[in-house]
N, C-alpha and C positions, 0 to 999 in steps of 0.2 A: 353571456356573450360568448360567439365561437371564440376557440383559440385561432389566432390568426394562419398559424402551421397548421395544414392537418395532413397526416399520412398515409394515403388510401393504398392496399396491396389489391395487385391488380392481378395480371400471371404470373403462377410461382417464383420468383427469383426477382421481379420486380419492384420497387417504390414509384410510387410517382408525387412527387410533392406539390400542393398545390397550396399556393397565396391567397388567402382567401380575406383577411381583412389584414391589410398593414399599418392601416391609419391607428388601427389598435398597442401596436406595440410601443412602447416606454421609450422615449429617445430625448435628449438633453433638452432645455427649452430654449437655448438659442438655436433661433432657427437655421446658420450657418453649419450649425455642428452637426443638427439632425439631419438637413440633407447630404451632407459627407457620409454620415452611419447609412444612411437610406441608400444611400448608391454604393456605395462600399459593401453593403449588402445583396442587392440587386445582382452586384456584377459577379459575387460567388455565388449565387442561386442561376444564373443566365446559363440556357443551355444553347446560347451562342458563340459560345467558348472554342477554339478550336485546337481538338487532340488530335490531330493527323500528325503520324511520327515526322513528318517535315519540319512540321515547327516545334512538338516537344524535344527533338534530337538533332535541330539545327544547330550544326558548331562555328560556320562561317564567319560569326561576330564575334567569336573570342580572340583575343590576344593572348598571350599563353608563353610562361617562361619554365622550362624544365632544365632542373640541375640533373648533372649525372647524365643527359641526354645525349650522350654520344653512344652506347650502346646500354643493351641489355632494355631492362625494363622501362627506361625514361625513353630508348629508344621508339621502344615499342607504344609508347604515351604519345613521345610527338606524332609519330606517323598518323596514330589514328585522327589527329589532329588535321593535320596538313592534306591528309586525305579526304578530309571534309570541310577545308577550304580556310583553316585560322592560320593566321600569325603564330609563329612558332620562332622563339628566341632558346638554344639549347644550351649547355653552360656544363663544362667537363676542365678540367686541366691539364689536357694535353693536345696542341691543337691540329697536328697531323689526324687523328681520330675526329675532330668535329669536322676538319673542314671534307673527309670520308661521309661522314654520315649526313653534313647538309647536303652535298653536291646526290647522294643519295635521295634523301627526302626530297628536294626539292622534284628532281625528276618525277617522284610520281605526284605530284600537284593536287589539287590548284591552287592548295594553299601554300605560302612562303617559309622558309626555313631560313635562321639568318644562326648566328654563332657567338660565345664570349669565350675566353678562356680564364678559369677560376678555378682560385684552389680553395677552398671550403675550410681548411685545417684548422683555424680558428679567424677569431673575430674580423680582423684586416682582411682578408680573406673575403670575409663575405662581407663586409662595408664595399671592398673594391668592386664586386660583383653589382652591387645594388645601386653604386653610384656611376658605372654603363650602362644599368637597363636605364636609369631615368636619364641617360642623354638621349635612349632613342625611344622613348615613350614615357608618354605622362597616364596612361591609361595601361592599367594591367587584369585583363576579367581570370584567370586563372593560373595560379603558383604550384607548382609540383615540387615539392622538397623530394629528389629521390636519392641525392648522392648519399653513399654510403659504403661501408665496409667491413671485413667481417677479420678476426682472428683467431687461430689455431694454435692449440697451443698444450702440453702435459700437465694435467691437475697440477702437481706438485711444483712443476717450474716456469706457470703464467706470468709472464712478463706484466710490470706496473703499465710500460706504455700499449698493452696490449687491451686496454680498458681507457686511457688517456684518451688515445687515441679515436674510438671507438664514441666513447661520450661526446667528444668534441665534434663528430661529423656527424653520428647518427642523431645527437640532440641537440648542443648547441649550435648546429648551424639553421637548423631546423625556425629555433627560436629568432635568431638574428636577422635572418633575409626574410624572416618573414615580418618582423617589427621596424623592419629598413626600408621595405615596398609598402609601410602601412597605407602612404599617402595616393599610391597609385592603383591600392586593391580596393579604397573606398570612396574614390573619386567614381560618380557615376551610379555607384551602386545604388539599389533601391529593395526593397521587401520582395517585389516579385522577380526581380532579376537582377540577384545577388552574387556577387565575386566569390570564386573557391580557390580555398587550400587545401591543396590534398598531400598529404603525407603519407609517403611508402613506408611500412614498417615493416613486419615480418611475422608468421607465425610463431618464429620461436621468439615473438616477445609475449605469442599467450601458451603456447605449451612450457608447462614445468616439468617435462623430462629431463633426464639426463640428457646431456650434449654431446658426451664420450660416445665415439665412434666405435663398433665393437667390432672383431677378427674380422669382416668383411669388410670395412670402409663406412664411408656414408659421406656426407659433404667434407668432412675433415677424413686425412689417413687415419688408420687402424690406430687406437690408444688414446687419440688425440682428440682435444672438443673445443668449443665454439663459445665458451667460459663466460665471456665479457657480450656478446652479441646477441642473445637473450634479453638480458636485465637494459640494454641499452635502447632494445626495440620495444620495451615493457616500456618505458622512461619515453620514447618518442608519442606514442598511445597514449600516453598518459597527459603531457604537454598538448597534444590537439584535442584534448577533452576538454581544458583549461582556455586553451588558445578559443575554443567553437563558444564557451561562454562569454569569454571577451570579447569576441568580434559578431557573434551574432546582430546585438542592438544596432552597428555599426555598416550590415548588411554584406556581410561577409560568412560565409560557410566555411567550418574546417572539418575535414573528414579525414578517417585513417583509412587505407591498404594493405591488409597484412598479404602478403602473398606465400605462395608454399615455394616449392624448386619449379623456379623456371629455367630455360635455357638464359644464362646469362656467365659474365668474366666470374661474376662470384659461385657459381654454381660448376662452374667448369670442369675443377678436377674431381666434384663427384659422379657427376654425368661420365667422367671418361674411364676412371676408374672404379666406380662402384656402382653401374647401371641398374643391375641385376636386383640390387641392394632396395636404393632408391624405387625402382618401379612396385617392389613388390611389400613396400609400403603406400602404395598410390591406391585407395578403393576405385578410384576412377584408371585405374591402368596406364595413364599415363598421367607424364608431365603438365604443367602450363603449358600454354600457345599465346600468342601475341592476340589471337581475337578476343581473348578469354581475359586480358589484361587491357586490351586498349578499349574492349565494348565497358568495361567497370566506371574507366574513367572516361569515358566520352558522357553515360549515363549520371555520374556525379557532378560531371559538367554540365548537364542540359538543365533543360526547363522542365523535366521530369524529376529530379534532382533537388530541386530548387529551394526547397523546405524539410532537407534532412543536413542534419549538423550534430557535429560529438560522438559520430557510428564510426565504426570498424567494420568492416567489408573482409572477412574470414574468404580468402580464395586458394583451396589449395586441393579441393577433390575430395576432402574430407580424411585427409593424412593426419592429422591430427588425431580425430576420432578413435580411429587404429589403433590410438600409441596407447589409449585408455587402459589401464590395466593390466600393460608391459614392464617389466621390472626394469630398473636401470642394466644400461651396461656394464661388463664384468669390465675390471680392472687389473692391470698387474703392474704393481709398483714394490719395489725393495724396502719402500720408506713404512709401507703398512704396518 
């Protein structure tokens, strides 16, 4: 008997597959069950499927809640958002800066930009957050954990709340608004158009360099390093690998973002004072750019997207790469 697949190669580069007996293949014997496998099958072999980027990168139907969205990189998330026509709820703690950045977003349209004010720093925190998005929606297709923060600080006299601090935004709030909106990221959802989490993490939660900024600067002043904000962006990476098993079945995606130096509040005093520094660790010669950050997640978001969970998205020019085989920074302490 033919096999019911066969694979004929046609012009180089081509497959053509052709169905040649189906009646043939194994399928359960209740007859209910086999015609579900049989069209279930069918419709991922149909080559009337349609890939036109309209509808694999269509955002219009998303609902979409970004923490940290009043600048920097959540900024540059919602935009791309509201620029392609979704509900955009952003979420900062301070509300002179939101209601700047909606009265902004909304202007360039056609999507809507609305605002919460929320402070993330532990638990109540983000209860309080989670129980205003579910007064103004029962339906949520994408969560961005982006708020976050960074500390500097002397090896020898790193503050305890310099990692308290730190754990509790970069991780645990990460976990909490995301098992608070459980009910509203899997309402809806389905196998082929599945709700996303995406959490910003950071490069330096996979580079194990040294953090110590050396006699020219770098994101922290000269002497000084980044101690605690490493091992916490490691620890966020780590939780959405955890969080993409558990929510997968559930039809829910969780993905990470490491990003490298963007222009953002946390990047700002090395961009200003140590340009030179930072670029000429960049193989791409420059910085991030907002297309370069919001095209990630627009694509995480789409139906393109749609069936990746538990990745990390390494964006940073390949800074990283560079550091391979660079000695730590020199140090000078009395305490040595």
């Amino acid at each position: 008997m033919l096999p019911w697949l066969t694979c004929i190669v046609g012009q180089p580069g081509f497959v053509f597959i052709w169905i040649s007996r189906l009646r043939s293949v194994s399928f359960p014997n209740n007859n209910q069950e086999s015609c579900a496998h049989r069209s279930l099958l069918m419709a991922h072999l149909s080559s009337n499927v349609d890939l036109t980027v309209g509808n694999l990168f269509n955002a219009s139907h998303h609902v979409v809640l970004v923490t940290g969205g009043a600048s920097g990189l959540g900024e540059m998330a919602a935009q791309g958002f509201i620029q392609n026509g979704a509900r955009v709820i952003i979420a900062s703690r301070k509300q002179k800066d939101l209601e700047t950045a909606t009265a902004r977003l909304n202007a360039l349209g056609p999507g809507k930009c609305e605002y919460i004010v929320a402070d993330l720093k532990d638990k109540a925190g983000c209860d309080a957050l989670v129980a205003e998005v579910k007064k103004r929606t029962d339906r949520l297709t994408v969560l961005i954990n982006n708020s976050g923060a960074t500390w500097g600080g002397d090896y020898f006299d790193f503050p305890e709340s310099g990692w308290d601090k730190l754990m509790a935004l970069n991780v645990k709030a990460i976990f909490y608004v995301t098992v608070g909106l459980h009910h509203q990221l899997t309402k809806g959802a389905t196998a082929d158009e599945p709700s996303r989490v995406i959490n910003i993490a950071s490069m330096a939660g996979i580079s194990t360099a040294d953090s110590t900024a050396g006699e020219d600067g770098g994101l922290s002043p000269p002497g000084t390093g980044v101690f605690s904000y490493g091992p916490s962006k490691a620890a966020c990476i780590h939780l959405s690998k955890q969080l993409a098993s558990k929510l997968m079945p559930q039809h829910v995606t969780v993905n990470c973002i490491a990003p490298g130096v963007f222009p953002s509040r946390m990047s700002s005093f090395g961009l200003r004072e140590s340009t030179k520094t930072l670029l000429d660790n960049q193989p791409s010669g420059r910085v991030g750019k907002p297309e370069d950050f919001a095209g990630l997640v627009l694509f995480v978001a789409s139906k393109g997207g749609a069936h990746i969970t538990g990745n990390v998205f390494e964006i940073d020019g390949g800074a990283v790469l560079s550091q391979r085989g660079k000695g730590p920074a020199k140090e000078k302490s009395s305490r040595l």
